[in-house]
C-alpha positions in Angstrom: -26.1 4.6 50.5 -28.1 1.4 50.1 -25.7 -1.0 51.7 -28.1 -4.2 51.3 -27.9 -3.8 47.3 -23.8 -2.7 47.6 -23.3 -6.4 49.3 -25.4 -7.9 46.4 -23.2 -6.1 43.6 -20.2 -7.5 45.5 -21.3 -10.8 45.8 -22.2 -10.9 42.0 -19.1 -9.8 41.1 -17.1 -12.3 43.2 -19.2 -15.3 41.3 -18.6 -14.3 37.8 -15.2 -13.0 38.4 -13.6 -16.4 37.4 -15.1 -16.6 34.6 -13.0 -14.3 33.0 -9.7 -15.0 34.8 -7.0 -17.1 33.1 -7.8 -20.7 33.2 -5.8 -23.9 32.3 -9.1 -25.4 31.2 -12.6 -24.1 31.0 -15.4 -24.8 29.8 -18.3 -22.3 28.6 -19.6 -24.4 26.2 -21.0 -23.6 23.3 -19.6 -19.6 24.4 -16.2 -21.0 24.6 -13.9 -23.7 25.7 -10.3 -23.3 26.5 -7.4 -26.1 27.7 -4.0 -25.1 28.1 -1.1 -26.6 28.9 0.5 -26.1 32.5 4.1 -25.4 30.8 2.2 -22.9 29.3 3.3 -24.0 25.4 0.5 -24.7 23.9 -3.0 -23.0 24.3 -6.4 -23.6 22.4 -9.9 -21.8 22.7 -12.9 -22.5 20.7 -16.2 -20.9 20.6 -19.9 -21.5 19.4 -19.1 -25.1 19.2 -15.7 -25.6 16.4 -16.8 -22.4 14.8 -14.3 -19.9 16.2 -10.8 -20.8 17.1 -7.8 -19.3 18.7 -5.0 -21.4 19.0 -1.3 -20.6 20.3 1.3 -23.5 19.4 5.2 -23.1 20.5 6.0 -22.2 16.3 2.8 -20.2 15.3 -0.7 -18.8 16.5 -3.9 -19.6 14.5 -7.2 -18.3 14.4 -10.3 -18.2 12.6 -13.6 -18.8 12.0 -14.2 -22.8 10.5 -14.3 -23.4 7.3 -14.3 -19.6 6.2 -11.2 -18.2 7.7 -7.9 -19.2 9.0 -5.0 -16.7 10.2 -1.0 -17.7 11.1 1.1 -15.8 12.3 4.6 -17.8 12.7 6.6 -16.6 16.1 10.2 -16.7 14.7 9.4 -14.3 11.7 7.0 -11.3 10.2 5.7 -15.1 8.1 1.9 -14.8 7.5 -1.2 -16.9 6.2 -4.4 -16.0 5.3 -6.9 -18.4 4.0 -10.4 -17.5 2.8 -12.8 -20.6 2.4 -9.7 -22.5 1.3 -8.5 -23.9 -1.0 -10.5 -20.9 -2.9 -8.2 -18.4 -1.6 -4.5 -17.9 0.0 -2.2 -15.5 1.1 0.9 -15.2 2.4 3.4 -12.2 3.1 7.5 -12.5 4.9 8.8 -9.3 5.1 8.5 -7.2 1.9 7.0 -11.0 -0.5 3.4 -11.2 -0.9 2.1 -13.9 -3.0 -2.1 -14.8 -2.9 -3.6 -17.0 -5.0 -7.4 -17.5 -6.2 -8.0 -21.3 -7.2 -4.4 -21.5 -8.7 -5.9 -19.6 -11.1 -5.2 -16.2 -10.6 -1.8 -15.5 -8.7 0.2 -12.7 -7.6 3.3 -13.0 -6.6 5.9 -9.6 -5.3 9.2 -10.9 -4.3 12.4 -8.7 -2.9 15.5 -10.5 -3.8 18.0 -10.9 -0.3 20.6 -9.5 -1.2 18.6 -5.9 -1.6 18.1 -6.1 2.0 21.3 -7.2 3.4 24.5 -6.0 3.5 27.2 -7.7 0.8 31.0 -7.9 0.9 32.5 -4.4 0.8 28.8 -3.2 0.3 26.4 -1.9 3.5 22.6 -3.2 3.9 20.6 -0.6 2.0 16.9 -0.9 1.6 15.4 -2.4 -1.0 14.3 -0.1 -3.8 11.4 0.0 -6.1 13.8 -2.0 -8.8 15.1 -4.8 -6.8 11.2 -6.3 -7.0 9.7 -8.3 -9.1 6.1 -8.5 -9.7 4.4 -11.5 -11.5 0.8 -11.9 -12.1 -1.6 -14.7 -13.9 -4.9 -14.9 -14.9 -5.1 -18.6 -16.6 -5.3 -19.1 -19.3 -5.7 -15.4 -20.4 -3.0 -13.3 -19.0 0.5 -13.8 -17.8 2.9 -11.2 -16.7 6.4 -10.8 -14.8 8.1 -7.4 -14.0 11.2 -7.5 -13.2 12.7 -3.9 -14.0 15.0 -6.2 -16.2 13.8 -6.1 -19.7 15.6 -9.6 -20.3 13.5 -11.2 -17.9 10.0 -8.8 -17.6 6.7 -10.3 -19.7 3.5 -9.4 -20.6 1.1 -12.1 -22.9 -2.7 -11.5 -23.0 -4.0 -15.3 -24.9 -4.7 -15.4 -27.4 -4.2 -12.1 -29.0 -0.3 -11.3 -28.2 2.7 -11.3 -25.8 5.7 -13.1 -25.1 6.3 -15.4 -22.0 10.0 -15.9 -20.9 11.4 -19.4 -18.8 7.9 -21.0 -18.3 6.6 -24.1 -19.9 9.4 -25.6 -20.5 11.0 -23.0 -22.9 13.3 -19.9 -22.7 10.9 -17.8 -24.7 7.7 -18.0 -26.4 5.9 -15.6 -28.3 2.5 -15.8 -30.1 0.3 -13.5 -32.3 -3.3 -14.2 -32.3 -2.4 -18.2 -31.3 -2.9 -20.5 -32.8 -2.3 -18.4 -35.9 1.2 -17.7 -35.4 4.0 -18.9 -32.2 7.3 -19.3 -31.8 8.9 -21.5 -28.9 12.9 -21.1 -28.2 14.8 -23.4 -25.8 18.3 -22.7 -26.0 19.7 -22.0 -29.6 16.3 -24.5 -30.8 13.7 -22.7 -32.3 10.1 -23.9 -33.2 8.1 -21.7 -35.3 4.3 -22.9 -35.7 1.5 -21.5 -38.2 -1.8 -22.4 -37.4 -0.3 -24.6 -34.6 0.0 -27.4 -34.4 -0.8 -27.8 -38.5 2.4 -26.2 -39.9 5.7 -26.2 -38.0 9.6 -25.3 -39.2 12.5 -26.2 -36.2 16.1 -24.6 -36.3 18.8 -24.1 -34.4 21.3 -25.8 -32.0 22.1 -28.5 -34.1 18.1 -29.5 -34.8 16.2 -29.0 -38.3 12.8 -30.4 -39.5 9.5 -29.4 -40.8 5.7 -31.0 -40.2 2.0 -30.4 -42.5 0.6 -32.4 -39.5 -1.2 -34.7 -40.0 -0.1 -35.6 -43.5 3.9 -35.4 -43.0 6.5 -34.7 -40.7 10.4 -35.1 -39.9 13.2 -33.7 -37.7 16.7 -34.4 -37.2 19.6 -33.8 -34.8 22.8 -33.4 -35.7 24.8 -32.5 -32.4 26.0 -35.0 -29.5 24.0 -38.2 -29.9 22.1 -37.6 -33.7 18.8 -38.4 -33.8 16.0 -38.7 -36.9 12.1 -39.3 -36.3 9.4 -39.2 -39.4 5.9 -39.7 -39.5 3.6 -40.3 -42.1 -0.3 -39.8 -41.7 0.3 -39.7 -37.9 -0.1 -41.8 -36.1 -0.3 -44.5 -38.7 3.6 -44.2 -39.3 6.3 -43.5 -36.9 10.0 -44.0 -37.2 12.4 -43.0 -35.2 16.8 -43.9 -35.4 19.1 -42.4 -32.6 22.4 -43.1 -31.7 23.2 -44.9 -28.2 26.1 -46.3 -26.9 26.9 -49.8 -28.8 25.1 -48.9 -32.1 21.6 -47.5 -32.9 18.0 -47.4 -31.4 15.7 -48.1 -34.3 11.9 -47.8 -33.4 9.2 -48.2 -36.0 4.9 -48.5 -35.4 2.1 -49.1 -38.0 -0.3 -47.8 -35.7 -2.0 -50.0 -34.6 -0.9 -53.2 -36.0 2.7 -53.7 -35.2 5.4 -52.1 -33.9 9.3 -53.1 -32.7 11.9 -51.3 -31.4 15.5 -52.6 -31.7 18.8 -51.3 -30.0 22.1 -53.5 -29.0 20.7 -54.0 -25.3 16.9 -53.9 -26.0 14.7 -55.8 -28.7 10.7 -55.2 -28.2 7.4 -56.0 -30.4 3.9 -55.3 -29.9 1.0 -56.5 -32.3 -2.2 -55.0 -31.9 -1.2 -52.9 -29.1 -2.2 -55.3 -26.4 0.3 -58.3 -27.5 3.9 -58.3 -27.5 7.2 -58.8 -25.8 10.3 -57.4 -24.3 13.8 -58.6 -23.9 16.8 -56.8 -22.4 20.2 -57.1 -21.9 21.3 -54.1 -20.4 21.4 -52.3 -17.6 19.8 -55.4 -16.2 18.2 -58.7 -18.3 15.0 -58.6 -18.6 12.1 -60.4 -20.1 8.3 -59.4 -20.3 5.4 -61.1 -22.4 2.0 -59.2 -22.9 -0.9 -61.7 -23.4 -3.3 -58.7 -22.8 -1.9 -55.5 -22.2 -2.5 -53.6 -19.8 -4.2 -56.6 -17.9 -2.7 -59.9 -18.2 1.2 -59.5 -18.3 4.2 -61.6 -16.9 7.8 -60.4 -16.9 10.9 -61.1 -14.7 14.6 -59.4 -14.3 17.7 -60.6 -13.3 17.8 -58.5 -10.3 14.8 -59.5 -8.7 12.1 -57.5 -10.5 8.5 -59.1 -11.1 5.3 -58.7 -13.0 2.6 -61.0 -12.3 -0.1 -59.0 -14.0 -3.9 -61.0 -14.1 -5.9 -57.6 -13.5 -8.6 -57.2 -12.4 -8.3 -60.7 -10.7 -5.0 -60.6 -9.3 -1.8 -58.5 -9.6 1.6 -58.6 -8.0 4.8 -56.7 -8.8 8.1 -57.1 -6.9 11.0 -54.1 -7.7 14.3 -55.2 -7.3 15.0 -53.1 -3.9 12.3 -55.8 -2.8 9.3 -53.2 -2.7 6.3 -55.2 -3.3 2.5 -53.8 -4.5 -0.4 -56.1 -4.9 -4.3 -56.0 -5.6 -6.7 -58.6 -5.4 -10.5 -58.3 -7.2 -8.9 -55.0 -7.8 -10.4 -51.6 -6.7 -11.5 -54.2 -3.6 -7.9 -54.8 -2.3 -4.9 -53.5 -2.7 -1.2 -54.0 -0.3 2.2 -52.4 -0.7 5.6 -52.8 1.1 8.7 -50.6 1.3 11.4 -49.6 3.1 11.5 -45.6 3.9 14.0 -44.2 6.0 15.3 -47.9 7.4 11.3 -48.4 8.5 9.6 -50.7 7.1 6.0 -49.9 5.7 3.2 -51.8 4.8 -0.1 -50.0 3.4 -3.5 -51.5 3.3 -6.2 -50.3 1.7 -10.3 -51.6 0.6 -12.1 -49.4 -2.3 -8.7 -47.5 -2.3 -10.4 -45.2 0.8 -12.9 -46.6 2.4 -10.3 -48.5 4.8 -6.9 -47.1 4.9 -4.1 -48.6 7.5 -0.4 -47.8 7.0 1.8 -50.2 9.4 5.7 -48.7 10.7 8.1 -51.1 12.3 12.1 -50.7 12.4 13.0 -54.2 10.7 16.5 -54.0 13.4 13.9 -54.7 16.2 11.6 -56.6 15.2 10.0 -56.5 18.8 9.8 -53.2 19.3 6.2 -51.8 18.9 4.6 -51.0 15.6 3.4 -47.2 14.8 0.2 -47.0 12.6 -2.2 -44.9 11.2 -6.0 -46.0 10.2 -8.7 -44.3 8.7 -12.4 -45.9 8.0 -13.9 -43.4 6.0 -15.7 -41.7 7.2 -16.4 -42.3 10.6 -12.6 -42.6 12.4 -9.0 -42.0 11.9 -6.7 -43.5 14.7 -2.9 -42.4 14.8 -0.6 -44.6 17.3 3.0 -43.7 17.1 4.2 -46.9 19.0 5.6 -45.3 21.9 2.3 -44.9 23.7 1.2 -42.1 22.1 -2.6 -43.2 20.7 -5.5 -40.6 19.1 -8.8 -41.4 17.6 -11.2 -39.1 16.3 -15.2 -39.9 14.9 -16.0 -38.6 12.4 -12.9 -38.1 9.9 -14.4 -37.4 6.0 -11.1 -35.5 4.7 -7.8 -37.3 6.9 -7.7 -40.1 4.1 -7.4 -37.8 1.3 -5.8 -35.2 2.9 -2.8 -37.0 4.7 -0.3 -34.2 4.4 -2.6 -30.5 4.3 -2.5 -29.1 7.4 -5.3 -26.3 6.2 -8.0 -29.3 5.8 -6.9 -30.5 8.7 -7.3 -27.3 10.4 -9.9 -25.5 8.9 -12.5 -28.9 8.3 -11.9 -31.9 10.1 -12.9 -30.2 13.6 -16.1 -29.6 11.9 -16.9 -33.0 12.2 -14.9 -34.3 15.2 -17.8 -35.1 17.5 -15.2 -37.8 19.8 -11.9 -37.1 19.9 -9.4 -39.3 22.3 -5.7 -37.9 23.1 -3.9 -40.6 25.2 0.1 -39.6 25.9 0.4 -42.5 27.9 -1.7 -44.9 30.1 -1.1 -42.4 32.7 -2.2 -39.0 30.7 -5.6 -39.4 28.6 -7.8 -36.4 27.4 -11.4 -37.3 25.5 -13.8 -35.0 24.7 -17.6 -35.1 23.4 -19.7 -33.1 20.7 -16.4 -30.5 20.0 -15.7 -30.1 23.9 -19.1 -30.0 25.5 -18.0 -33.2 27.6 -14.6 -33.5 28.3 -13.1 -36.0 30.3 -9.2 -35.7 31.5 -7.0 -38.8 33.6 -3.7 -37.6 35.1 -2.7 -40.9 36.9 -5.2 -41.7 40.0 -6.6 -37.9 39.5 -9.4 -37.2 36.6 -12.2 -34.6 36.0 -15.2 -34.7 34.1 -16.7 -31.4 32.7 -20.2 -31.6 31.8 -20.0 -28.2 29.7 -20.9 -25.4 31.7 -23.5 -26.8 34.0 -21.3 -29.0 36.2 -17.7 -30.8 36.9 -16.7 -34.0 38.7 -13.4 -34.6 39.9 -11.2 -36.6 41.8 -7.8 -35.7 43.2 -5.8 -36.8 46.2 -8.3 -39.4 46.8 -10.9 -37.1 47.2 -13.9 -36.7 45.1 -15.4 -33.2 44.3 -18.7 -32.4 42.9 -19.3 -28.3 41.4 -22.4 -27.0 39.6 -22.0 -24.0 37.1 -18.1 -24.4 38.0 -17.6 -21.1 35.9 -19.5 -19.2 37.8 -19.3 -20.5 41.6 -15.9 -22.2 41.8 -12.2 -20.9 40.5 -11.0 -22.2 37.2 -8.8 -25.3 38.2 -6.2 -26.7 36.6 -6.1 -30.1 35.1 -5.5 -32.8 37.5 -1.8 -33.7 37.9 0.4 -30.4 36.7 3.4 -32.3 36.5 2.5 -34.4 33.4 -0.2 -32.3 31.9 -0.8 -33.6 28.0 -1.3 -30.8 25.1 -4.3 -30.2 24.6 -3.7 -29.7 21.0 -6.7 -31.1 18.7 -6.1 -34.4 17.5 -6.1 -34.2 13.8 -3.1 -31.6 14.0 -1.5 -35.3 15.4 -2.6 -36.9 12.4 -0.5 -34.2 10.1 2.6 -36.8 9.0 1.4 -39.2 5.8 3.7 -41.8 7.9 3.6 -42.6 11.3 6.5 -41.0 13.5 7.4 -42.7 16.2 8.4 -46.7 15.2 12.1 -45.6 15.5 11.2 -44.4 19.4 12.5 -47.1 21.4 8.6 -48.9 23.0 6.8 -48.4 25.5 8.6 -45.1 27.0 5.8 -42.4 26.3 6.7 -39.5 23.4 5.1 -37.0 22.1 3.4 -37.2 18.8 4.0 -34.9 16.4 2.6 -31.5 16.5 
């Protein structure tokens, strides 16, 4: 045996060894990055920069490959997500449903209905069979089908040439030949039937009748609960319409576009020329409105608070009577609203709609208590603070302002641009990081570490300060400096998931989490 070159394969081995044991952080950048949490809930691993991601979170596990691919699996169920370059394609399957979708365009969606798999009164679970499913499949705006094994309720329509849809659109049944040369449309006991739609129509059924050669002529009439009649002649140049309401009758008639009123025992309103008119109301609340210029200069007011001060694009202000107020000033430049959501008071704050966002949250029952906010200055940061202590910042942001509430964009593109992010749980528990983890720097208390990718690490704990080159190869994996208060490292726009900040109602400063 050659003993010399035995002891140099030994030695080898013991240097790279820890690079593949477990680690709470590590950093192999751009190979791969890991942090995980010391309570061991949370986990996230990256590699080739924010290209490849594995990430375990205490309700789900995600992986992928940024923007092209994204995986979740949820740990309480068989619940799965696929996403292909989204929003292009999704799919998602829970048990025996599957439902993906192509653009919203083409969908298909195979659903089991519970009670096939579960056990009823006097009745034991059975599995589902090939007839408790139901099947439905799109193809806009060419093809729509649902099969149910139920011939009430199963479908097939290929536009235009023939089919019937049931309990879509807004009707119970619609069913076409060659549309628009011939269609019928039911919705209860009211049935439309329409030649050359929309040129010749005849309505029967459930109380309704009426006929329309549109444009030249048309009328209908109701003759069941509260009676109605409308006409039109040369439409749009002649509308009429009479329908009994509580008091007396709603009488609306428009000589497009000169003049039209509407009259009713609570309401009387008149418009000339479109864009001048006015309103006045008795009921449910008085009301009065004048149009100078409508849409842009209008002025109204109501009994119960309500305002309209309308000078657009200079100035406008509207108050609702709850006391929810929205204004804009040199409008797109400005624009402020304030309501009340939840008892929390919120004020949003905007320039070029986007280009600066702000939404402020503050419990109006303490007014000293610490406000919660969330900013975005599109496109280089988006900074989430939830009040409590909890504060997050990441450069650059391009999608947080227009995606507030999609956790896929938030997921699959924003880490694609997050070149600083900064995670601070509290002034005792910080966590930044560089160019998607290739400098990371980590404060637990007096005790920090700075990782310098893989080439070296500086670190200080229990007043001592520690210098490592190639720490992935010549030192063990460490964990993060103080165990006992160890922040997630989970990536900070998954923190900037709710459209309103969380935490005002957490009593300040006592750190808390933000949300996941």
């Amino acid at each position: 045996m050659n003993l010399p070159r035995q002891r140099w394969l030994m030695a080898l081995l013991c240097l790279v060894a820890p690079a593949w044991m477990r680690a709470t952080d590590e950093n192999l950048w751009p190979l791969r990055t890991t942090q995980e949490a010391t309570d061991g809930s949370e986990a996230h691993t990256s590699a080739l920069g924010p290209l490849f991601f594995d990430d375990r979170l205490p309700d789900r596990q995600e992986s992928g490959l940024r923007p092209l691919f994204l995986h979740r699996a949820f740990t309480d169920s068989t619940r799965m997500q696929d996403y292909v370059f989204f929003p292009v394609f999704f799919r998602e399957s829970h048990e025996a449903n599957t439902r993906w979708s192509i653009l919203s365009l083409i969908n298909f969606d195979r659903r089991v209905e519970p009670a096939s798999v579960s056990a009823t009164a006097g009745n034991p679970a059975r599995p589902a069979t090939p007839s408790d499913a139901s099947e439905a499949f799109d193809l806009w705006p060419f093809y729509f089908s649902r099969q149910t094994g139920d011939p009430a309720t199963s479908y097939r329509a290929v536009l235009p040439l023939y089919g019937t849809i049931k309990r879509r659109f807004g009707n119970d049944r619609i069913d076409f030949t060659l549309f628009p040369l011939y269609s019928r449309w039911q919705k209860d006991e009211r049935v439309e039937t329409d030649w050359l739609w929309p040129f010749v129509r005849e309505i029967h059924g459930g109380g309704e009748s009426g006929f329309a050669l549109w444009p030249l002529y048309g009328e209908r009439a109701k003759n069941v609960g509260a009676t109605a009649n409308s006409r039109f002649i040369l439409w749009p140049f002649w509308l009429q319409r009479d329908r009994q309401v509580e008091g007396g009758t709603d009488r609306f008639r428009a000589l497009f576009p000169f003049y039209s009123e509407r009259h009713s025992p609570t309401l009387r309103d008149t418009s000339t020329l479109l864009f001048f008119g006015t309103t006045h109301a008795t009921a449910p609340v008085a009301y009065d409105e004048t149009r100078y210029f409508w849409p842009f200069f209008v002025q109204g007011h109501g009994a119960d608070g309500r305002r309209t001060n309308r000078w657009a694009p200079f100035y406008t202000r509207s108050v609702k009577p709850t006391g929810d107020t929205k204004s804009w000033v040199l409008w797109p430049l400005y624009r402020e609203a304030n309501w009340t959501d939840a008892g929390l008071a919120q004020r949003k704050t905007q320039f070029l709609y986007f280009v600066y966002w702000n939404l402020d949250q503050r419990d109006p029952l303490r007014p000293a208590a610490a406000h919660a906010s969330k900013t975005h200055l599109w496109p280089l940061f988006s900074a989430w603070d939830n009040g409590a202590g909890r504060r997050q910042v990441q450069l650059l942001s391009p999608f947080e302002v227009f995606y507030p509430h999609d956790s896929e964009v938030r997921t699959l593109w924003s880490p694609l641009f997050a070149l600083y992010r900064s995670d601070r749980r509290s002034t005792d528990a910080v966590r930044t990081s560089f160019l998607f983890d290739c400098v990371t720097y980590r404060r637990e208390a007096s005790n920090w570490r700075l990782d310098l990718g893989p080439l070296g690490r500086v670190s200080r704990t229990g007043g001592r300060t520690r210098f490592s080159l190639l720490p992935a190869l010549f030192s063990r994996p460490s964990s993060p400096p103080s165990p006992a208060a160890s922040p997630s490292p989970a990536p900070l726009p998954s923190s900037l998931a709710s459209g309103t900040p969380a935490a005002a109602t957490v009593p300040a400063p006592a750190p808390a989490p933000g949300p996941s």
